[in-house]
VOGU-3710 file (C-alpha; in Angstrom, 3 decimals, decimal comma):
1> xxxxxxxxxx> -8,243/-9,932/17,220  -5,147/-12,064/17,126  -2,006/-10,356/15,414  -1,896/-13,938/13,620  -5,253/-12,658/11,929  -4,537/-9,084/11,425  -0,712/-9,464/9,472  2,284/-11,953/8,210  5,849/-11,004/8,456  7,963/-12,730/5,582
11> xxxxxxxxxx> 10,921/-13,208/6,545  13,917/-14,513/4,104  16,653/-16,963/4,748  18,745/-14,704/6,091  18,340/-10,361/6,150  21,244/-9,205/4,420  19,998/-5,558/2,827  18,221/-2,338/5,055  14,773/-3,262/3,426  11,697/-3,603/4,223
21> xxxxxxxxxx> 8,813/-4,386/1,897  5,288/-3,294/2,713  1,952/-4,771/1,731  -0,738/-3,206/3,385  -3,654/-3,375/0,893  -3,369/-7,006/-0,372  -4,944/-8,965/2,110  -8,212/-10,337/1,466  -9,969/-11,273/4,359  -13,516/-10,174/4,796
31> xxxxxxxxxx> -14,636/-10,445/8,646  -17,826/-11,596/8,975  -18,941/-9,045/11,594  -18,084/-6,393/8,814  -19,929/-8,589/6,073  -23,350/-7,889/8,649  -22,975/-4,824/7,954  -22,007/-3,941/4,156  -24,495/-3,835/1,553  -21,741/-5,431/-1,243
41> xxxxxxxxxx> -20,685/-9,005/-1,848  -17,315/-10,385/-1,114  -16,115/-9,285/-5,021  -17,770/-5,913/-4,944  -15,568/-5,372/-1,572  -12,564/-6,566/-2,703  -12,180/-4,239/-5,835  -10,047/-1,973/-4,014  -7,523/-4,446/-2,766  -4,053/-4,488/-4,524
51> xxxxxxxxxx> -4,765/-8,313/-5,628  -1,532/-10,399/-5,670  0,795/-7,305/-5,064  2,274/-9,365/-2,018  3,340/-12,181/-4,575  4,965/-9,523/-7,361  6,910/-8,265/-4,593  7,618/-11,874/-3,531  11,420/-11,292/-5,193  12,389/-9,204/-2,006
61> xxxxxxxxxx> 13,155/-12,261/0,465  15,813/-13,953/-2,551  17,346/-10,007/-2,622  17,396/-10,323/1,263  14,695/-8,414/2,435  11,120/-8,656/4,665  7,851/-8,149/4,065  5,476/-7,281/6,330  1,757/-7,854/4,498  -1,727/-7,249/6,064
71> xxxxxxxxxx> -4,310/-10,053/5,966  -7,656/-8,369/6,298  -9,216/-6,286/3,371  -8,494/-2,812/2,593  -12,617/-2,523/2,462  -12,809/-3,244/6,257  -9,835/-0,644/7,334  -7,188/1,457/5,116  -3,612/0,814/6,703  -2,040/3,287/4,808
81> xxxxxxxxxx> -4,365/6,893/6,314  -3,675/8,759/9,866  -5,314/6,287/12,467  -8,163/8,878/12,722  -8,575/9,449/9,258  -12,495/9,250/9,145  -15,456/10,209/7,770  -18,402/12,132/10,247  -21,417/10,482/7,309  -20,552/6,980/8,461
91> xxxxxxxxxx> -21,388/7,283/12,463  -24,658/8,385/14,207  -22,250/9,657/16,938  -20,370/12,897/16,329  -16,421/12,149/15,787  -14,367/14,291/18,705  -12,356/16,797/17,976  -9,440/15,503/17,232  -10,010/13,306/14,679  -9,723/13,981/10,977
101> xxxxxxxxxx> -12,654/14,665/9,221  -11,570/17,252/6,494  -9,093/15,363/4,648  -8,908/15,066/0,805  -9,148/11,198/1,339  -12,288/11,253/3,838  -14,078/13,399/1,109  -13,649/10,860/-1,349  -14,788/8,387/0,753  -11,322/7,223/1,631
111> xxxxxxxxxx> -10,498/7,360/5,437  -9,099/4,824/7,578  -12,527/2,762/7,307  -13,251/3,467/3,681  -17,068/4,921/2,903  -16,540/3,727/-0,600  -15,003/0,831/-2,879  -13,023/1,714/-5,997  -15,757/2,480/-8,196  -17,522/4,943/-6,063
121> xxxxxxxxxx> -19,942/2,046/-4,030  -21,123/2,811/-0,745  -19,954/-0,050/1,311  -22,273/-0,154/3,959  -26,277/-0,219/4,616  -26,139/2,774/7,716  -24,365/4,392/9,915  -22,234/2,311/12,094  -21,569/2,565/15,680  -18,007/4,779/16,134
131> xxxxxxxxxx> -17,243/2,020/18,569  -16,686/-0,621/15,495  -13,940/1,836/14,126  -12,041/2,204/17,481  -11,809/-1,421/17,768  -10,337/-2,089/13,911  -7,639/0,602/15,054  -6,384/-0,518/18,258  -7,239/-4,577/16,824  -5,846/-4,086/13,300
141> xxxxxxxxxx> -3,782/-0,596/12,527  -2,194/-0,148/15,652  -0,552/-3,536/15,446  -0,025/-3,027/11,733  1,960/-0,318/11,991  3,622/-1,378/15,957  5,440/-4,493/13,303  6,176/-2,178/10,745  7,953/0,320/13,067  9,998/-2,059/14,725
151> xxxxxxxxxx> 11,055/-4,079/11,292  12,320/-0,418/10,376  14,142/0,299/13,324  15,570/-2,817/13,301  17,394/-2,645/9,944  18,161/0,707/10,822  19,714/-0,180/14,390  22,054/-2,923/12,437  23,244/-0,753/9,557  22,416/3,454/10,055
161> xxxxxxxxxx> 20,243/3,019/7,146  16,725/1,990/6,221  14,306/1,659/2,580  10,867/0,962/3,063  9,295/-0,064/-0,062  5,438/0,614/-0,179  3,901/-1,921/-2,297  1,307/-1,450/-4,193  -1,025/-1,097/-7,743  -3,293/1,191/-9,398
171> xxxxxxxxxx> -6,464/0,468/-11,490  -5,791/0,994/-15,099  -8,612/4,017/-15,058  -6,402/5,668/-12,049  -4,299/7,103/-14,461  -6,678/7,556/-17,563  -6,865/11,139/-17,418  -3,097/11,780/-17,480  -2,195/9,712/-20,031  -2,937/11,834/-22,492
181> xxxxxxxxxx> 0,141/14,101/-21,711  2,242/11,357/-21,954  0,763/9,990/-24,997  1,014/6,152/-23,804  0,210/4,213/-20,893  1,663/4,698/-17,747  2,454/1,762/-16,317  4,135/2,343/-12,982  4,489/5,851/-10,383  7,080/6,223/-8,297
191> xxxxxxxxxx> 5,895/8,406/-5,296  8,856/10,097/-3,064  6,985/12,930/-2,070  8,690/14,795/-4,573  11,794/13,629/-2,860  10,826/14,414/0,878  10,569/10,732/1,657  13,417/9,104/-0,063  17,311/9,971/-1,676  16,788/10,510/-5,318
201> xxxxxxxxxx> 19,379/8,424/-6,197  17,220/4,901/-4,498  14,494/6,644/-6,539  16,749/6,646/-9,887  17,741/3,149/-9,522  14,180/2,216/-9,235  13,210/4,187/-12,385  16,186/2,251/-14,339  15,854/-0,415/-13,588  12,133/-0,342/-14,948
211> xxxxxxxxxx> 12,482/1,706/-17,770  15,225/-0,754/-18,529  12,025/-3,630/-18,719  10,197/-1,414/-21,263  7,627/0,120/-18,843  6,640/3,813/-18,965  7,347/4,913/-14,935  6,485/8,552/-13,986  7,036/10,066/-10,677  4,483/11,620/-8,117
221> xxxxxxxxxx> 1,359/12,194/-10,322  -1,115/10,920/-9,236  0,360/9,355/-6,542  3,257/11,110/-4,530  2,872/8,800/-1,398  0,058/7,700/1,592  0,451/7,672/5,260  3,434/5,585/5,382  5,906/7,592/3,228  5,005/10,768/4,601
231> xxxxxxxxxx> 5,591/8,813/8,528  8,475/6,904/7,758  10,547/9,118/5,238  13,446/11,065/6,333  15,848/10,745/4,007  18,364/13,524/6,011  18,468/10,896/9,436  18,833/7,744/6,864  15,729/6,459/6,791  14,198/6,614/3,373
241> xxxxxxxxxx> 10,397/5,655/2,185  9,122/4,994/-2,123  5,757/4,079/-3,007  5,761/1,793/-5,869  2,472/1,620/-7,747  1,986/-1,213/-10,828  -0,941/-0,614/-13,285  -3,063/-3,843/-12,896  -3,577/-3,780/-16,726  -0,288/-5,160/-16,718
251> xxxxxxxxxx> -0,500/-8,426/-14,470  -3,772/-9,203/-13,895  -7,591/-9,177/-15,574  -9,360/-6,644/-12,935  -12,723/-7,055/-14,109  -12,415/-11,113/-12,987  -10,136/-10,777/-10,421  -7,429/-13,431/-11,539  -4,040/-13,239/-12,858  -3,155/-12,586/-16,488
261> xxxxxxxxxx> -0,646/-13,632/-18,546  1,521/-10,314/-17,774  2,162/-11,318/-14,435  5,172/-13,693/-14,499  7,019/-10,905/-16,455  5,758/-7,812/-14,449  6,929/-10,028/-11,373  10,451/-11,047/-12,810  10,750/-7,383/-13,323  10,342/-5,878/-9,882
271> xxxxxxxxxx> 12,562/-9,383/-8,592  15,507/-7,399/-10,115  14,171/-3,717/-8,916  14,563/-5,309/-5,117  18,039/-6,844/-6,697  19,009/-3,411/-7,698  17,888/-1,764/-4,793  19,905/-4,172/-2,162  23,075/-4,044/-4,671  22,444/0,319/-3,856
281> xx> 22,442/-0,052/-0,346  25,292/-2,285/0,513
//
């Protein structure tokens, strides 16, 4: 598969700030050698993608910064799990040794090729060959992350510095259970790791400069960070990683899939988080 099919690299008028933004469950593409095999239709499949999250985070080439999005569907592989991540009731073979089969995200149904959409839908009729998830991982992840590495290291070579910003959103029902303790919604969660992945003060500035916009942010709970903060945060050599993650209540109708009336002012919001953030890190 062509890189051309698998991601896009943004790039702005000119990279002036050690960002880079990252997109990696917005695509939408459904290949149709994976829609042989599913038993869902193309809306049912795409209920775990982070629609339009690549266009809220749009305000990172003014403040100077990349983005690196993926193209194909989150259904067909999960960019953001180990690149063995996967789950032994999907294959009629038996997974080697070394792959990850144990995981808290394979027992949900999770892994790098997800068992299950959002709601808890198998995705797929049988068993599929183990051969069809080798070839999404060297075809689609192993590229994926090969651009995002080198986009990193890049910034990094240029300044001794590097924020990744891992872009993405939540269904409103993700957080449901914890709202109660906080006795309103919870619109946005920062995840750091608990500050393993990224300075606290990038993380502050962040927080502000939401909380500043009237939105309820909380940090860690439920989500602290995937595969790509934990790989690519290390605050200590200069090279930070945050997980941003937007309720979709606030930007977009999730039962029909389309925008709501929230999302020009969720989206002029996080344009002056990637302002604040590139103003930080001059």
């Amino acid at each position: 598969m062509p890189a051309d099919d698998v991601l896009e690299i943004i790039a702005p008028a000119e990279w002036t700030t050690p960002m880079v933004f990252n997109s990696p469950h917005s695509g939408h593409v459904l290949p149709e050698e994976f829609l042989a095999q599913v038993r869902l239709d193309a809306r049912s499949l795409r209920l775990s993608q982070d629609c339009f999250v690549d266009e809220l985070f749009g305000g990172c080439l003014t403040a100077g910064a990349p983005m690196l999005r993926a193209l194909l569907s989150r259904s067909y592989i999960d960019l953001n799990r180990e690149p063995y991540e996967l789950d032994q009731r999907m294959f009629a073979e038996a997974l080697p040794g070394h792959f990850n089969a144990s995981s808290p995200r394979v027992a949900c149904g999770l892994g790098t090729l997800p068992r299950i959409v959002a709601e808890g839908q198998e995705i797929y009729r049988g068993r599929i060959p183990l051969a069809a998830a080798l070839g999404r991982i060297e075809q689609v992840y192993r590229p994926y992350h090969r651009a995002l590495t080198a986009l990193l290291n890049e910034a990094f070579q240029a300044t001794g510095k590097v924020l990744l910003v891992d872009c993405h959103s939540m269904p409103a029902s993700a957080v449901s259970e914890i709202q109660a303790a906080h006795e309103r919604r919870i619109d946005v969660v920062l995840g750091d790791r608990f500050g393993a992945s990224c300075d606290a003060g990038i993380t502050e500035v962040v927080e502000r400069s939401l909380m500043d916009a009237g939105l309820h942010v909380v940090r860690n709970r439920p989500y602290a960070g995937g595969f790509f903060t934990e790989n690519h945060g290390r605050p200590r050599m200069g090279r930070h990683a945050l997980q941003i993650e937007i309720n979709r209540c606030l930007y977009m109708d999730e039962g029909r899939q389309m925008k709501s009336s929230g999302f020009n002012t969720i989206k002029t919001t996080l344009d002056g988080v990637a302002g604040a953030l590139a103003a930080v890190l001059e």
